[in-house]
C-alpha positions in Angstrom: 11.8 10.3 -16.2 8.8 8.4 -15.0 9.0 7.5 -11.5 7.9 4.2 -9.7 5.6 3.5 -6.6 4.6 1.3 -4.6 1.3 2.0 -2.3 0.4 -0.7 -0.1 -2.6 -0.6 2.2 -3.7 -3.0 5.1 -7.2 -2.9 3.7 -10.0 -2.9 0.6 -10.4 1.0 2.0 -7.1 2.4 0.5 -7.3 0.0 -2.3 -10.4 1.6 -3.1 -9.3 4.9 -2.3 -6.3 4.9 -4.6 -8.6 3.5 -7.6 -11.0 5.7 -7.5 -8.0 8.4 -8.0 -6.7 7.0 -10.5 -10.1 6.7 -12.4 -11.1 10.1 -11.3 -8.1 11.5 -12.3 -6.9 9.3 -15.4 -3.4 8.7 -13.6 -1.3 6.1 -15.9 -0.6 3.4 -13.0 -2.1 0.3 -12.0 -2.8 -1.4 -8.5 -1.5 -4.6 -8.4 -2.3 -6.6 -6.0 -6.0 -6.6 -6.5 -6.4 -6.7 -3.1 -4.4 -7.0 0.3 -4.2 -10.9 1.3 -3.0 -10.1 4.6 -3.7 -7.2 7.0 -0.8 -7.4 9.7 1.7 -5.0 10.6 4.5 -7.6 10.1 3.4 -8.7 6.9 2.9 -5.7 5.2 6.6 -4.3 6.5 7.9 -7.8 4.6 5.8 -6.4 1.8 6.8 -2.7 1.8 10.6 -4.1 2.4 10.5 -6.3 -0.8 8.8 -3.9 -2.9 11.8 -1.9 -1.9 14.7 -4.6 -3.1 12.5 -4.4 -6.0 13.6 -1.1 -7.6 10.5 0.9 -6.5 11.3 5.0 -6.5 9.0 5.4 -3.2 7.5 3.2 -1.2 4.4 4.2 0.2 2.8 2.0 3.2 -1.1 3.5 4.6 -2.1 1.7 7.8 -5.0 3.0 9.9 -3.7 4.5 13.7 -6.2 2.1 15.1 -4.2 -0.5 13.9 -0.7 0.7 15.2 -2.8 1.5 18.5 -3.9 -2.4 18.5 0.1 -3.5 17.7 1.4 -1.6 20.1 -0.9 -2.9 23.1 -0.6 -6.5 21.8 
């Protein structure tokens, strides 16, 4: 039984990451979207949350630590 998944990154750097794999390795999935339109904590919870509702099997969310470091000092 194929499996879904949803990996969303806060940047081009995991987008790029993740392509690369899937070229390197010939994995059958797409990214969709192309690329991130927003980079912020709240909206890419909103994101990972929908993608959820959605159906997805797993839910995968990649942030970098600087970026949770920045959040929580805000």
């Amino acid at each position: 039984m194929k499996k879904s998944i949803a990996i969303i990154g806060e940047g081009e750097t995991e987008w790029f990451y993740f392509d690369s794999l899937r070229v390197a390795s010939r994995y059958p999935f797409r990214l969709a979207p192309d690329f991130p339109a927003h980079s912020d904590i709240d909206h890419l919870l909103k994101l990972s949350k929908a993608k959820m509702k959605e159906g997805y099997d797993y839910v995968v969310c990649l942030l970098d630590m600087d970026r949770l470091e920045s959040a929580e000092t805000a």
